[in-house]
Backbone as CSV, one residue per row, in Angstrom:
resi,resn,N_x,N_y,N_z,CA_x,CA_y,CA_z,C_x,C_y,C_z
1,UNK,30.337,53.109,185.345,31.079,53.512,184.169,30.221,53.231,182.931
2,UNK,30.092,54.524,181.786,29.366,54.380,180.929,30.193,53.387,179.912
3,UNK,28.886,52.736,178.869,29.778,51.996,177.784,30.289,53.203,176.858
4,UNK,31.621,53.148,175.931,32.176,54.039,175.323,30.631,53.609,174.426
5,UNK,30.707,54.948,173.527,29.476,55.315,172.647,30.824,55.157,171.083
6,UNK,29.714,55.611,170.091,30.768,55.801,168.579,31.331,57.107,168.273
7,UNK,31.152,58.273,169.204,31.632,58.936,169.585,32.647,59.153,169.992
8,UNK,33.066,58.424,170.818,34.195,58.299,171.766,35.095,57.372,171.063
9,UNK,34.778,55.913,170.466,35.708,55.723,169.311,36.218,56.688,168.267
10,UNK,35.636,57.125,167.675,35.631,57.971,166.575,37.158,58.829,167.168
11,UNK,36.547,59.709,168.257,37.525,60.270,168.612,38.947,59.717,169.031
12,UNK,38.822,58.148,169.862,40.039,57.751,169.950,40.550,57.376,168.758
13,UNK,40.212,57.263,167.782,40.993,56.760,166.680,41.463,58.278,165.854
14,UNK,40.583,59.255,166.168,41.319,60.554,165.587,42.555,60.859,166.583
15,UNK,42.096,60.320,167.742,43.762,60.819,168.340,45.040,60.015,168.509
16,UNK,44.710,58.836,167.558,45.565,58.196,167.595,46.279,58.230,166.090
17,UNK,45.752,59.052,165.175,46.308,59.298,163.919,47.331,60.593,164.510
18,UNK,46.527,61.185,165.056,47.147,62.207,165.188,48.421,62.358,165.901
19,UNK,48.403,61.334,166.829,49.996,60.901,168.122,50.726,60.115,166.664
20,UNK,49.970,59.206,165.485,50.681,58.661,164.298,51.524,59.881,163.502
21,UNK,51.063,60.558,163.351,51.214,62.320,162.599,52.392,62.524,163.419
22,UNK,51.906,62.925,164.362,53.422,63.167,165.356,54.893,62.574,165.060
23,UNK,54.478,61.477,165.674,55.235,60.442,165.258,56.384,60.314,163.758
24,UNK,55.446,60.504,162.705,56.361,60.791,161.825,56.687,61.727,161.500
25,UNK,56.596,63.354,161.951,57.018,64.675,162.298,58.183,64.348,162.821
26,UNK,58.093,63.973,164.206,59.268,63.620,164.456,60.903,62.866,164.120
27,UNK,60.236,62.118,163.313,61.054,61.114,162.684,61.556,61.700,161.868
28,UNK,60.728,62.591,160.861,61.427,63.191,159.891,62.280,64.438,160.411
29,UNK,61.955,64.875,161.663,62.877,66.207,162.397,64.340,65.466,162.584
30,UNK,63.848,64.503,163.012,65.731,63.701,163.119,66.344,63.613,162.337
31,UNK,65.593,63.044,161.040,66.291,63.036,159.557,66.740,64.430,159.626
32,UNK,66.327,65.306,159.436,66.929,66.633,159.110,67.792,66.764,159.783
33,UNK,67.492,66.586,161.025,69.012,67.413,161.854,70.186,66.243,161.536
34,UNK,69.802,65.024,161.494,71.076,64.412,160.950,71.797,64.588,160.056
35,UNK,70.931,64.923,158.945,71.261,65.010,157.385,72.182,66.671,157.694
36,UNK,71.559,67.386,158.397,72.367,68.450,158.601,73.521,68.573,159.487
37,UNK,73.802,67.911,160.322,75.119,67.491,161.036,76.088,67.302,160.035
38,UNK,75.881,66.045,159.209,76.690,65.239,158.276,77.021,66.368,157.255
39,UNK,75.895,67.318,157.014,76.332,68.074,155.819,77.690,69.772,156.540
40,UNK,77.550,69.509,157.595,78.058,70.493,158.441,79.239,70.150,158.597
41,UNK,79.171,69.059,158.935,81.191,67.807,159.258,81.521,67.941,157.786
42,UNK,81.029,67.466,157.077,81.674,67.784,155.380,81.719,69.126,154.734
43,UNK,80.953,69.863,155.016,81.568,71.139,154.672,82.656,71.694,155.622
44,UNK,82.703,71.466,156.736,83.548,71.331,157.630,84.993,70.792,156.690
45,UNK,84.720,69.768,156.775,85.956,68.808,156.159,86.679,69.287,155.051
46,UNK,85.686,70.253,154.212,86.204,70.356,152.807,86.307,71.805,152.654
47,UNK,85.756,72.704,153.755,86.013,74.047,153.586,85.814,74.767,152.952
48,UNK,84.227,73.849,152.414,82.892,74.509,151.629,81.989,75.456,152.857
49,UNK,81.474,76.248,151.783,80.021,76.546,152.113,78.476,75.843,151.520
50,UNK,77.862,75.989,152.025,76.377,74.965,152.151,76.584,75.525,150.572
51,UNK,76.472,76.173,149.499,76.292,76.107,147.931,77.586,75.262,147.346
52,UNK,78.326,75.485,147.467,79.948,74.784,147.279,79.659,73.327,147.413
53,UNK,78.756,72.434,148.412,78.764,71.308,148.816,77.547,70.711,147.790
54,UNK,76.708,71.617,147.521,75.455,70.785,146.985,76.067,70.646,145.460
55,UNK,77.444,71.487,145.252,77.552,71.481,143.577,78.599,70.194,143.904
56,UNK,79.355,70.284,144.566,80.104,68.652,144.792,79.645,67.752,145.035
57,UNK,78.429,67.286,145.697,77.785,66.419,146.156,76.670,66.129,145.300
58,UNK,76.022,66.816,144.016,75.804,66.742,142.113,76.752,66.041,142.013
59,UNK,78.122,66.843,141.751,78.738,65.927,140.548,79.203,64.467,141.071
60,UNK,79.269,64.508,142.453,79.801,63.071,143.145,78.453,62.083,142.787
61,UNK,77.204,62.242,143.040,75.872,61.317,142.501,76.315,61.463,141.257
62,UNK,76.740,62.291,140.419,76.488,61.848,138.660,78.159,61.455,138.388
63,UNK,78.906,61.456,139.075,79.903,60.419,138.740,79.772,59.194,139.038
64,UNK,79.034,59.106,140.459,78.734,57.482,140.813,78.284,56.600,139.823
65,UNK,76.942,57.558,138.558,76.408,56.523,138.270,76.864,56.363,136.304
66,UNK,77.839,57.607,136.410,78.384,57.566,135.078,77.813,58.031,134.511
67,UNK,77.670,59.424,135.076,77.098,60.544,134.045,77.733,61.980,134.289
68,UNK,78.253,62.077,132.580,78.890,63.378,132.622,78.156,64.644,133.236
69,UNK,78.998,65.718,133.650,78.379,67.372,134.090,79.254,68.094,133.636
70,UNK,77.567,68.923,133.044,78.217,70.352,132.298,78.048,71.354,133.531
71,UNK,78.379,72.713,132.682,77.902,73.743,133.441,76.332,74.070,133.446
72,UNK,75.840,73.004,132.388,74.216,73.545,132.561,73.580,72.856,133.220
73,UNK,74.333,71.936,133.488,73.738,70.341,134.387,73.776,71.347,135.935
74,UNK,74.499,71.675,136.656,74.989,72.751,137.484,73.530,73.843,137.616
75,UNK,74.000,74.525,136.667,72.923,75.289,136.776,71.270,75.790,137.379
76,UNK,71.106,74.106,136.441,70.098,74.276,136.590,69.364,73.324,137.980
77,UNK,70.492,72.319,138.552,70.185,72.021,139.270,70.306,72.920,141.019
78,UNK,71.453,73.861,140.585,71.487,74.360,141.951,70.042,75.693,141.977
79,UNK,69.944,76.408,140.497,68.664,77.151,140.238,69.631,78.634,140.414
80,UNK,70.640,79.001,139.635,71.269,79.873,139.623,71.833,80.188,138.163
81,UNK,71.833,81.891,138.243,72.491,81.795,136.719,73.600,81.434,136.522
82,UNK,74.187,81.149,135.227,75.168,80.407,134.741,76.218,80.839,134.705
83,UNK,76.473,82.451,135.032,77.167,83.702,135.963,77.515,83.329,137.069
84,UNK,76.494,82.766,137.890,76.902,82.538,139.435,77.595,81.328,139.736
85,UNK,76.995,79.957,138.600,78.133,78.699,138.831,78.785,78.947,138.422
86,UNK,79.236,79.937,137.455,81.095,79.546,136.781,81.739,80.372,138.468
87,UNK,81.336,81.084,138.781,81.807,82.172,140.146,81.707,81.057,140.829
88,UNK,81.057,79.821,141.442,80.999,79.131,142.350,82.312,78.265,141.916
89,UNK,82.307,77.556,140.538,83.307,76.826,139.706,84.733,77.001,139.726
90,UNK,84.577,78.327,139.547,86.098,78.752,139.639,86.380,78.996,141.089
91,UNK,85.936,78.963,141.863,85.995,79.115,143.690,86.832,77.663,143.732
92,UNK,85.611,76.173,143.349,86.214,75.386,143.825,87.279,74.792,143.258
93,UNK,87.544,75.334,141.729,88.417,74.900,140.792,89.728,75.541,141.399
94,UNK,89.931,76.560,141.926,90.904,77.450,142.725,91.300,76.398,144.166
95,UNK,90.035,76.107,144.304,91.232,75.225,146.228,90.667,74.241,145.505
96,UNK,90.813,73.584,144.384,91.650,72.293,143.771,90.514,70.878,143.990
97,UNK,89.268,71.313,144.277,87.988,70.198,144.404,87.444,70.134,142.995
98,UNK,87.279,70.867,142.247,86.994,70.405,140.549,87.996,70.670,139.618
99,UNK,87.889,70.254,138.722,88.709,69.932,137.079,87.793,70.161,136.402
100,UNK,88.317,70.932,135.152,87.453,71.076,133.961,87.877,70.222,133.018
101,UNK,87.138,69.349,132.322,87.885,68.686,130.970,87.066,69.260,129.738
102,UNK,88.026,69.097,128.915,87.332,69.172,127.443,86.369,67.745,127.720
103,UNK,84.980,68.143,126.944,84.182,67.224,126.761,84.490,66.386,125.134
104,UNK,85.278,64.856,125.189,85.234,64.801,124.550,84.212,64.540,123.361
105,UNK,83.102,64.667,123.507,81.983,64.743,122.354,81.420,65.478,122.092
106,UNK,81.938,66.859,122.564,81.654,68.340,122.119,83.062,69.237,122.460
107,UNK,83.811,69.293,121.905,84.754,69.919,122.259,84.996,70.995,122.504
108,UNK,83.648,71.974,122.070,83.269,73.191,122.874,82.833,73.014,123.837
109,UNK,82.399,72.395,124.862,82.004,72.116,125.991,83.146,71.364,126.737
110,UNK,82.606,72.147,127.994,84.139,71.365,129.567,82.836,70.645,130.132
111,UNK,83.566,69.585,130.953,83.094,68.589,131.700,83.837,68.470,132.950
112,UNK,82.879,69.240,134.140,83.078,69.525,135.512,83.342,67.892,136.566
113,UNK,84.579,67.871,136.622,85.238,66.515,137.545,85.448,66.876,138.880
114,UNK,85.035,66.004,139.796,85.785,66.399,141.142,87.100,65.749,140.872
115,UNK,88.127,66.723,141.670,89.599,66.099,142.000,89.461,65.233,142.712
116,UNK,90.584,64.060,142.798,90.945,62.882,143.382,90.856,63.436,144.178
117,UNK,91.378,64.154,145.085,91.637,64.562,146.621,89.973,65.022,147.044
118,UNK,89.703,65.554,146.726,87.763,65.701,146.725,87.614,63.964,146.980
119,UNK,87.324,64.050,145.638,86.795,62.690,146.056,87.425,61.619,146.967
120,UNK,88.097,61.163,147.819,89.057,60.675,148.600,88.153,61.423,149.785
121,UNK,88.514,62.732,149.685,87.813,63.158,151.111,86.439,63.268,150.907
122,UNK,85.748,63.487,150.653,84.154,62.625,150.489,83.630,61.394,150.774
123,UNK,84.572,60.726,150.016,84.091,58.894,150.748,84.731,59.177,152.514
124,UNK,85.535,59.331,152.534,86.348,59.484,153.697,85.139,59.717,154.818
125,UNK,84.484,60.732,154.129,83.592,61.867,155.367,82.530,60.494,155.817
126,UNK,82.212,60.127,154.271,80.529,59.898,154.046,80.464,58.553,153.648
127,UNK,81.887,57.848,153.735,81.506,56.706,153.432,80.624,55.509,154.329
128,UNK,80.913,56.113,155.336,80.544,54.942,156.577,78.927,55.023,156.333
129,UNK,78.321,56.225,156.098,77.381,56.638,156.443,76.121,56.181,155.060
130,UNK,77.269,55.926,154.345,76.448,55.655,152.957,76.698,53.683,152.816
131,UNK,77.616,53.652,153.375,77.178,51.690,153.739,76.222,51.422,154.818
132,UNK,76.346,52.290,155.958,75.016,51.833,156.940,73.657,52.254,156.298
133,UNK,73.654,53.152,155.119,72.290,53.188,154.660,72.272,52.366,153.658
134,UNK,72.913,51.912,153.072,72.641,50.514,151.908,72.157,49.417,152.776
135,UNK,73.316,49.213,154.312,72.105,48.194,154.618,70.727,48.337,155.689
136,UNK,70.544,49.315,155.470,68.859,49.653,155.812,68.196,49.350,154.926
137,UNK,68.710,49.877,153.882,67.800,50.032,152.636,68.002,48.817,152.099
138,UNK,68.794,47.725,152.436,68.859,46.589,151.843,67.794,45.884,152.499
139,UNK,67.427,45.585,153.243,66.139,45.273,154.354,64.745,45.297,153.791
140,UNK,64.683,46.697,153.013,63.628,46.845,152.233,63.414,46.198,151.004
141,UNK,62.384,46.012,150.604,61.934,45.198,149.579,61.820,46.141,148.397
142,UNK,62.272,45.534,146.808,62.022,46.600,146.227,60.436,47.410,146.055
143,UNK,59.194,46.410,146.455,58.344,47.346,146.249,57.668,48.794,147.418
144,UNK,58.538,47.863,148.574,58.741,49.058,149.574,59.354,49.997,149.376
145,UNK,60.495,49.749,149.027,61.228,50.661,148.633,60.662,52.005,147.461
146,UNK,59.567,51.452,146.444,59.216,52.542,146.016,58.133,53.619,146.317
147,UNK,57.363,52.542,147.011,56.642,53.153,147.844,57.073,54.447,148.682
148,UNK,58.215,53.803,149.713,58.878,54.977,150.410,59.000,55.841,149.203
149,UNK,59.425,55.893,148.699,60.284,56.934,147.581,58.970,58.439,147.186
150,UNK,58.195,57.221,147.149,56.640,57.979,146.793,56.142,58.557,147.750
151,UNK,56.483,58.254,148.981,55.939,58.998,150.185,56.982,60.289,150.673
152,UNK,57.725,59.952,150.397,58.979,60.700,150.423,58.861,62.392,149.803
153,UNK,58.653,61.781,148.050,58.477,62.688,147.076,56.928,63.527,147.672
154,UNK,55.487,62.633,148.166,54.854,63.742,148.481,55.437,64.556,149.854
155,UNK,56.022,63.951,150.729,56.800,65.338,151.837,57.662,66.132,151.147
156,UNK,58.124,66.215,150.170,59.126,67.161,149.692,57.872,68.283,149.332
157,UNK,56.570,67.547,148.272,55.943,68.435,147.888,55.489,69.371,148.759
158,UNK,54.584,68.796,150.219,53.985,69.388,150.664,54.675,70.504,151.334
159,UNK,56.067,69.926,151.901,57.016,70.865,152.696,57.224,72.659,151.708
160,UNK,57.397,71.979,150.432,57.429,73.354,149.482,56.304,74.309,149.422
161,UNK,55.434,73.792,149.963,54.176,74.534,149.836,54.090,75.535,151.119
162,UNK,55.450,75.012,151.956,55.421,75.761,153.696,55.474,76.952,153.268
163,UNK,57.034,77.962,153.299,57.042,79.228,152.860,57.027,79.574,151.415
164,UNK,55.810,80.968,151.047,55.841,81.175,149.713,57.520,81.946,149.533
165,UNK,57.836,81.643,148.290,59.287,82.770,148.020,58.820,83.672,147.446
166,UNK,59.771,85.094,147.872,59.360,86.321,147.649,59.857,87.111,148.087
């Protein structure tokens, strides 16, 4: 039996990035299909469609952290004209998942609320699921934690770069 050469290292260590590569391909394929289950049982639950859920599941993060939503907040986060959210708005404002309020610090402007019953059935769906990830994420350290965040943010990038739109 020959001695391995630097060759043959070289290469085992390229194929062991590469079974690493895998590895977190995979990991992140689970994330997805989970994240898409959960988003399937809650639209399920609430008798949304996949656009209907991402505008409830906005205003539920910006109520959590105590921040008002307009219709431009909407907008521009789902990437639709401002035609198509009031049409989405008034969908869910009709089976009784948002409220419009007068904004009181512009009183020309409404301020998009989920209904109690929304919200009730949201934690309901997603609550379990959002305490078992606090304590994962409690585990982590905050400078891990940003790290991930940063590794995270470049897979979002690179993933966007998959199909051009067109």
């Amino acid at each position: 039996m020959s001695e391995p050469t630097a060759d043959d290292d070289r290469t085992r260590r390229e194929d062991e990035r590469i079974d690493e590569a895998i590895d977190v391909v995979a990991a992140l394929t689970r994330v997805e299909a989970a994240d898409a289950a959960l988003r399937s049982r809650l639209r399920a639950r609430l008798g949304v469609g996949g656009t209907d859920l991402v505008v409830l599941q906005f205003i539920a993060r910006a109520e959590a952290v105590g921040r008002a939503v307009r219709v431009k907040d909407l907008t521009q986060h789902v990437g639709m004209t401002s035609a198509a959210t009031s049409v989405i708005l008034e969908r869910l404002e009709a089976r009784g998942h948002v409220l419009r309020e007068v904004d009181p610090t512009d009183r020309r402007s409404k301020l998009i609320c989920l209904s109690d019953t929304t919200k009730t059935a949201m934690q309901e769906a997603v609550g379990g699921t959002q305490d078992a990830l606090r304590l994962v994420l409690d585990e982590v350290g905050p400078r891990d934690r940003k790290r991930l965040v940063g590794l995270l943010d470049r897979v979002v990038r690179a993933l966007e770069l998959g199909v051009p739109q067109g």
